[in-house]
N, C-alpha and C positions, 0 to 999 in steps of 0.2 A: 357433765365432766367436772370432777374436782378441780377444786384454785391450788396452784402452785404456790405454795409459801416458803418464806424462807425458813430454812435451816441451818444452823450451827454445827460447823465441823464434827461436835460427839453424835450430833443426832443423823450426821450425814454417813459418819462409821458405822452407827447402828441400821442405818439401812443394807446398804453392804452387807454387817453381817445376817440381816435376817433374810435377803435373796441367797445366804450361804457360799459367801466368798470369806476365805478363811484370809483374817489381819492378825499378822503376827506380831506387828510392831507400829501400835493404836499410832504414838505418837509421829511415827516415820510417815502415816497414812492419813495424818491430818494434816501434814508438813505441806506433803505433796498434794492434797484435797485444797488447800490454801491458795497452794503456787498457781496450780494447773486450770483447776477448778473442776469442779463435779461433773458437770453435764457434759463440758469436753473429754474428759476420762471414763466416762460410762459411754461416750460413743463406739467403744472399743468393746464392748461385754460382748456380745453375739457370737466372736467363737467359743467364746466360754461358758455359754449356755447349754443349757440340758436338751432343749429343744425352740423351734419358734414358740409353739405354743406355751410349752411351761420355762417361762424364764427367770429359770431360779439356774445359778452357776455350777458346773459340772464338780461332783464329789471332790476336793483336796483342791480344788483353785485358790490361787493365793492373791492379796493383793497386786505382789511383786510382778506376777504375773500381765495382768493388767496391765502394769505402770510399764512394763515390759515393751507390750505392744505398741502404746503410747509412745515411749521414745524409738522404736524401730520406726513408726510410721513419721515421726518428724525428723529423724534422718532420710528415710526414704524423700521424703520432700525436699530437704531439704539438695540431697543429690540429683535428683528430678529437674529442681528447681535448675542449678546450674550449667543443665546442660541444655535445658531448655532456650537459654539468657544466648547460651552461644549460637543454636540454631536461628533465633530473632537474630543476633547481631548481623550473622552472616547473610541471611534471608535480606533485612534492609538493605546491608550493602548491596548485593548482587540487582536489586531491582531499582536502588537509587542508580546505580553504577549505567543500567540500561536503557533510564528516562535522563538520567545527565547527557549522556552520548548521542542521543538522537532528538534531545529537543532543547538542549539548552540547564542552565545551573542557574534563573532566575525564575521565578515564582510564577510570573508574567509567561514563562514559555512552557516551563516542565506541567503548569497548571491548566495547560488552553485543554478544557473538554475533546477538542477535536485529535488532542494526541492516543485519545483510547478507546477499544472498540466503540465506538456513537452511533451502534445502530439502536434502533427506536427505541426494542423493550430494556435497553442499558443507559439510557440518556438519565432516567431520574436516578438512578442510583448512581450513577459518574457523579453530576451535577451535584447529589448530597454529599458525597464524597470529597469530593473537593473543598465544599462548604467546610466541612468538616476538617478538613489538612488548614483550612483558612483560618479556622479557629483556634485550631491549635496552635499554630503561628502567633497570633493576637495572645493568645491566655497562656504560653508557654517558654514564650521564645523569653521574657526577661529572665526567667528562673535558671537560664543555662548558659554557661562562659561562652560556648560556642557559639551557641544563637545568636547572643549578645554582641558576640565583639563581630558578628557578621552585618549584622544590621548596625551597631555603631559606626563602623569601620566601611562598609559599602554600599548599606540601605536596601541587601535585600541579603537571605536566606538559601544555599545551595541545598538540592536535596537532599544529597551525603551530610549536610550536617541536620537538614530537618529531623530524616530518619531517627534520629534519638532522641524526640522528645514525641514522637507519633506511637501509638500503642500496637501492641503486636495484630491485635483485630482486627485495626485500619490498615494497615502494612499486608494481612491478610486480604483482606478484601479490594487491596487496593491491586493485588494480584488478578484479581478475578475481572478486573474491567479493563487490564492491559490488551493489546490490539496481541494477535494470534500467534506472528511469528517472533513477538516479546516472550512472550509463554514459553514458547517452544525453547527458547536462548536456554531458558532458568530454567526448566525443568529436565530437558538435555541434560543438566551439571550432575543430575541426582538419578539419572534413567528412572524417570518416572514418565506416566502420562500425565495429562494437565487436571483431569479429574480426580487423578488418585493425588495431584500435588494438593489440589487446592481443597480436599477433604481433609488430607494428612495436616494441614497448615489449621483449619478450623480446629481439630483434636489439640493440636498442641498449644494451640489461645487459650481453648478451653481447661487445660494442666494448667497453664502459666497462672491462672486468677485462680486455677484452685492451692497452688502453690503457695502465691503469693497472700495468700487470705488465711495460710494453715486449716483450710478443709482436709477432713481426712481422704485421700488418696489411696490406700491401699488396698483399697473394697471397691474405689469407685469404677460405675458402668455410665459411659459418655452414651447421648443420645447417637451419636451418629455411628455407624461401622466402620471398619478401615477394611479396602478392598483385599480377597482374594490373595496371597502373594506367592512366593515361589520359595519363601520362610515356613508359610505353614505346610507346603506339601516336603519341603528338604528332611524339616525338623518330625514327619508325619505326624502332625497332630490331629487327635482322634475328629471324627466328624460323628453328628447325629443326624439325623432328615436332612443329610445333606448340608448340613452344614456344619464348620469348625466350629468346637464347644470351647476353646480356647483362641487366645489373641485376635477377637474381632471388635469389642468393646471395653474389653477389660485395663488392666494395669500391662500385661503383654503387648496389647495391641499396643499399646505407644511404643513400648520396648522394640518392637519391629519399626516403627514411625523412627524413634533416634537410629536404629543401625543404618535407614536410608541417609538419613541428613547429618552424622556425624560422620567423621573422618577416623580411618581404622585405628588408630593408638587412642581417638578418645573414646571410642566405643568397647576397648579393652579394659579401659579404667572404668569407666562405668558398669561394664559387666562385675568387674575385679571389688568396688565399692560396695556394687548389690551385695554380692556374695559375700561381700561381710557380713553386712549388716544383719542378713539371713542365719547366716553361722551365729552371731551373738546372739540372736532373738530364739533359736535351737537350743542353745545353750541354757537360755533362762525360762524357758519352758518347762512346766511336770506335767501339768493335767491334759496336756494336749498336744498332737504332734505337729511338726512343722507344716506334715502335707497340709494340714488343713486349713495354717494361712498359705501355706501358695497356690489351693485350689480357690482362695476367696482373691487373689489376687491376679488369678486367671493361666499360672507361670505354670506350662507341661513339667514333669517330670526331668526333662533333656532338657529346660529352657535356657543353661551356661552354652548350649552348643552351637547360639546364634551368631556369637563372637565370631568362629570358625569355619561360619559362610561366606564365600567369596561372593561380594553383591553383583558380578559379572556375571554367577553361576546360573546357568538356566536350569 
C-alpha cells in the first residue's frame, strides 16, 4: 500500500479533476479544499460515483455538487444534533426526577447500590456505574456553576443538578440498572416497552457523539436495529426476506426514535427543517437525483407522512 503524502491545494484539484469531477471555478474549490479539508469532503463522493467498482465520478458532476452534499449533511447534523440535546435533557430529568423521589437528593442515598435492580448478574455493572457517576462528581462538578455552588453551599450534589454534567451514555445505562417498576414510570411517558426504550436510548447516544464529532450522518448504518414499529407498517414500508429494507438502522430509523421521544409541535419543526434542507440539496443537484440521497439515507418515498401519525394510533 502506497504512503500518503501531502498535497497542495493545485495538486489536490488536479486529482478531482482526473477522477472526472468537473471544477468550474479552481479558485472557489481551493477556497473550500482549505477550509473543509479534502479527506472530509471526499467522504461524500460515493453517490457521485460511476459505480463501487469504477470510482471515477458520474458524466457532468460538479464540484458545487459535492460541496453541496457536504453542507446538507452538516445541517442535517447539525438539526439532528438539537433535537437530540432536548431528548437527553428531558430523558435526565424524568429519571433524576424518579431516583430523587424515592431515595433521597444526596449522593449518599440516591447512590446506595441497593436502590437498583442488585440482582447478581447486575451488581458489577451497578457497582461500575456508580464508580463512574462518582467520578464524574470529582472531575466535573468544579467546571459547572451549578455543581459548584451545590457543594460550596451544602456539601453535597442533587441529582437534578448532577444530570448535567453526566453523559448521555451513563444517563443511558443508568436506565438499564434501575429496579422494574422505575422502568415502567419512564417508559409508560413515551408507550414504549423497556427494551424497545432502552435500545432506542443506545441509538440516540450513539447520533449524539456522532453529532457531536461532525461524522458524517447521512449514510450512517448503526450497529443495532430499532424494533418493529407500527411506523413502518402505517407508512407500509416495503419488506424483503421479511424484513423492512427501510427505517431499521438507517438515518429513518432514528427519525422514527425522535417522533417517539419528541413532543408533537417539535416533531413538526423537525420534519418542516428536514424538508428543507432536502429541497435545497434538490435544488443544487444536476448529475443526480434526489432519490438517491434518500435511498442512502434510508427515508421511503412518503417519509414527510410520519408527522401525521397519531403515536396512540395502533
Amino acid at each position: 500500500m502506497g504512503k500518503k503524502i501531502f498535497k497542495t491545494l493545485e495538486e489536490q484539484v488536479e486529482i478531482l479533476r482526473n477522477k472526472g469531477l468537473t471544477i468550474n471555478d479552481e479558485e472557489f474549490a481551493k477556497d473550500v479544499l482549505l477550509r473543509e479539508n479534502y479527506f472530509f469532503l471526499n467522504g461524500y463522493r460515493h453517490p457521485f460515483l460511476k459505480s463501487k467498482d469504477n470510482k471515477v465520478y458520474i458524466d457532468k458532476t460538479t464540484f458545487e455538487e459535492l460541496y453541496s452534499l457536504f453542507l446538507f449533511d452538516r445541517s442535517l447534523r447539525n438539526i439532528l444534533f438539537k433535537n437530540i440535546l432536548t431528548i437527553e435533557n428531558n430523558i435526565k430529568s424524568i429519571i433524576s426526577y424518579q431516583l430523587s423521589k424515592n431515595y433521597g437528593y444526596k449522593e449518599k442515598d440516591y447512590l446506595n447500590p441497593y436502590n437498583f435492580n442488585y440482582i447478581p448478574e447486575k451488581r458489577k455493572q451497578i457497582n461500575d456505574l456508580i464508580a463512574k457517576m462518582k467520578r464524574q462528581i470529582k472531575n466535573n462538578a468544579g467546571e459547572h456553576s451549578a455543581t459548584l455552588h451545590y457543594l460550596d453551599n451544602y456539601g453535597y450534589i442533587p441529582l437534578w443538578v448532577l444530570v448535567k454534567v453526566l453523559s448521555f451514555g451513563i444517563v443511558s445505562e443508568l436506565f438499564s440498572i434501575l429496579k422494574k417498576d422505575e422502568q415502567y414510570a419512564i417508559v409508560d411517558l413515551y408507550n414504549l416497552e423497556i427494551n424497545e426504550f432502552s435500545n432506542d436510548l443506545s441509538i440516540l447516544s450513539n447520533y449524539r457523539n456522532l453529532c457531536a464529532h461532525e461524522d458524517i450522518v447521512y449514510d450512517n448504518r448503526t450497529q443495532k436495529q430499532i424494533f418493529d414499529t407500527k411506523y413502518h407498517r402505517l407508512l407500509n414500508i416495503p419488506m424483503m426476506n421479511n424484513e423492512y429494507i427501510y427505517g431499521k438502522n438507517d438515518l429513518f430509523a432514528l427519525v422514527i426514535i425522535l417522533k417517539d421521544f419528541l413532543q408533537e409541535q417539535q416533531m413538526q419543526d423537525f420534519i418542516a427543517e428536514i424538508k428543507k434542507i432536502i429541497d435545497n440539496l434538490e435544488y443544487n443537484l444536476k448529475s443526480i437525483p434526489i432519490h438517491k440521497i434518500l435511498d442512502y439515507m434510508g427515508f421511503p418515498d412518503n417519509w414527510e407522512d410520519i408527522k401525521n401519525i397519531n403515536k396512540k394510533e395502533i
